[in-house]
RODO-2510 file (C-alpha; in nm, 4 decimals, decimal comma):
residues 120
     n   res          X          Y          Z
     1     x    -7,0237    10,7220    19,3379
     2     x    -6,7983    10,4747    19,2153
     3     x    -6,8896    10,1926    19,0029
     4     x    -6,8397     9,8330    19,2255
     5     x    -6,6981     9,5591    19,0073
     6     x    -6,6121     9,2188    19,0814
     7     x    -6,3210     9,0635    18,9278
     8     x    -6,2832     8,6591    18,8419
     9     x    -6,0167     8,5234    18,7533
    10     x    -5,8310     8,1802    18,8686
    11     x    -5,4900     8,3270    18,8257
    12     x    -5,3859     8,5752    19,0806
    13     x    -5,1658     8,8016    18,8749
    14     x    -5,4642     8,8930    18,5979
    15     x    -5,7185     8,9866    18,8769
    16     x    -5,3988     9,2073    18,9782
    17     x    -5,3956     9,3469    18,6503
    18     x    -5,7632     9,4210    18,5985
    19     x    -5,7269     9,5531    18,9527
    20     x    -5,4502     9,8149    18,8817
    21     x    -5,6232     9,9197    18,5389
    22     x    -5,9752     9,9871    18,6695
    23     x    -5,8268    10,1481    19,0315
    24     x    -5,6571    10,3741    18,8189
    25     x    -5,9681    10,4742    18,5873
    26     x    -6,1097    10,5127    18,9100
    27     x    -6,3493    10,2203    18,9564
    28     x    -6,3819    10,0441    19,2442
    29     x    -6,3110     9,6963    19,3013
    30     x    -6,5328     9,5506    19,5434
    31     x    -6,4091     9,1896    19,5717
    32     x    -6,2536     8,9009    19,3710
    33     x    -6,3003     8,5713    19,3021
    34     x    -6,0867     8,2365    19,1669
    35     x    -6,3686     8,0538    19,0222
    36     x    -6,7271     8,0303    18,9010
    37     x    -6,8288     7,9279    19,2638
    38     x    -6,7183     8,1937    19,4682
    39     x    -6,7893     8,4412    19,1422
    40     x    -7,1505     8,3471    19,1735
    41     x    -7,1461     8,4089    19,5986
    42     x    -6,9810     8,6707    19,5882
    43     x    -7,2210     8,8388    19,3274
    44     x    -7,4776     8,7797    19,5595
    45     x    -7,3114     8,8718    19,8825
    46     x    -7,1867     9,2257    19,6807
    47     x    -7,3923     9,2497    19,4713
    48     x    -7,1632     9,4112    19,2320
    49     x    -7,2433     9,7233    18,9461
    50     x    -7,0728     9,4935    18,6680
    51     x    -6,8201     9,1578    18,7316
    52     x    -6,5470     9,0748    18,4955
    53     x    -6,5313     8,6947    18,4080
    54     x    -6,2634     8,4467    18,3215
    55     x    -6,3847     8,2259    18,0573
    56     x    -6,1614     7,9226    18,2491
    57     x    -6,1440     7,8570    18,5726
    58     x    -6,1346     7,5275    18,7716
    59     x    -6,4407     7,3693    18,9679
    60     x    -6,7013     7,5869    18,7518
    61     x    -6,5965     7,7757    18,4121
    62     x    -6,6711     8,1058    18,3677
    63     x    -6,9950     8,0790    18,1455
    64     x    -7,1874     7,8291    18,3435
    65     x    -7,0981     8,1195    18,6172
    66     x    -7,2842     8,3644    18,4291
    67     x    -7,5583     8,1456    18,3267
    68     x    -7,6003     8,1084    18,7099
    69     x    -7,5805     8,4933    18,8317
    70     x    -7,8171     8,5713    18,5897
    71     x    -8,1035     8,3431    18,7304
    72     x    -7,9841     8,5246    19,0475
    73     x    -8,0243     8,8898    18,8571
    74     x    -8,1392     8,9017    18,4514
    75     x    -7,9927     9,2995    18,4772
    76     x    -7,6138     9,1319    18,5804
    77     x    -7,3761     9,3033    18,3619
    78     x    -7,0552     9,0527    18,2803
    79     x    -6,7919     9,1230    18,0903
    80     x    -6,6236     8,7857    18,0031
    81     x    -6,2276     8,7657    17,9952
    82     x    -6,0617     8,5035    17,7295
    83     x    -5,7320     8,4388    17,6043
    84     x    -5,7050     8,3910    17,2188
    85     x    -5,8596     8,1618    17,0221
    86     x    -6,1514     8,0912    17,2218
    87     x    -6,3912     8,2674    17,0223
    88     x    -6,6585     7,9732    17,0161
    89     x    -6,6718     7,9663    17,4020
    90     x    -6,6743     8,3485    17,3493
    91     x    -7,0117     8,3261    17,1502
    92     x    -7,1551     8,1054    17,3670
    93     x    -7,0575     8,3595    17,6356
    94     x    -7,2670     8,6335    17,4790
    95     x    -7,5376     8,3970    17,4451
    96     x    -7,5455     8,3415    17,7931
    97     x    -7,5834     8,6578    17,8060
    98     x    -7,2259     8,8300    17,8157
    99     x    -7,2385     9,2423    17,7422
   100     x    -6,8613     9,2397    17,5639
   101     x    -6,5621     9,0586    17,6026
   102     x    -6,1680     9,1457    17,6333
   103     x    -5,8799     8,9148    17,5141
   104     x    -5,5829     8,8246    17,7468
   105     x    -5,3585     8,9741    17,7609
   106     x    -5,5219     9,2867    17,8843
   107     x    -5,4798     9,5965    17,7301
   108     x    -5,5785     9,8919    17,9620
   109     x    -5,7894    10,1121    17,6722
   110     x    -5,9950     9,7903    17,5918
   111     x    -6,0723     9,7096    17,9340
   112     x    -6,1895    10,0921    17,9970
   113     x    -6,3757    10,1117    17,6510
   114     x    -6,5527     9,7687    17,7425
   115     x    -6,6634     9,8696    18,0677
   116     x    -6,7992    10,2193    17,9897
   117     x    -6,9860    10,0915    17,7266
   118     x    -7,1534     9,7946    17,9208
   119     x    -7,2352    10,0460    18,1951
   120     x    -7,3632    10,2631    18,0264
***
């Protein structure tokens, strides 16, 4: 079976690109989000094999997200998404309780080599 991933990401066109790179790796993406919000119900609603998380988002960042899902689940397995030069959000990210992070812009290999090694 497939692995179920949830992608989150506040800008349309990267959860398009994350999309098209794991769909063709053959994962399957079982929903989407634009913020920490809807990242946190729809972890619970899907309850997704691993979500991908955007460090910034509006209404609730990316990290407080996390933090959040895993009360909901300690097992959650996030990788968190970052553009460059946000490495001190991207430590506390992996305090949180991150697995790995990948830099915007996305680079298909990097994505794939994150994920396989966070799931195992």
């Amino acid at each position: 079976m497939a692995n179920r991933i949830l992608i989150v990401d506040d800008a349309a066109f990267m959860r398009m690109m994350i999309r098209d790179i794991l769909s063709k790796n053959g994962y399957e993406v079982c929903g989407e989000a634009n913020d920490g919000a809807q990242a946190i119900e729809k972890f619970k609603e899907l309850r997704p094999d691993l979500i991908t998380m955007d460090i910034t988002m509006p209404e609730m960042d990316g990290i407080n997200a996390l933090k959040e899902i895993k009360k909901v689940d300690p097992n959650a397995k996030v990788i968190m998404c970052s553009a460059m030069g946000q490495q001190a959000m991207v430590i506390d990210a992996i305090q949180a309780g991150a697995k790995d992070f990948i830099v915007k812009p996305f680079q298909a290999d990097r994505v794939i080599e994150a994920i396989k090694k966070t799931l195992g």
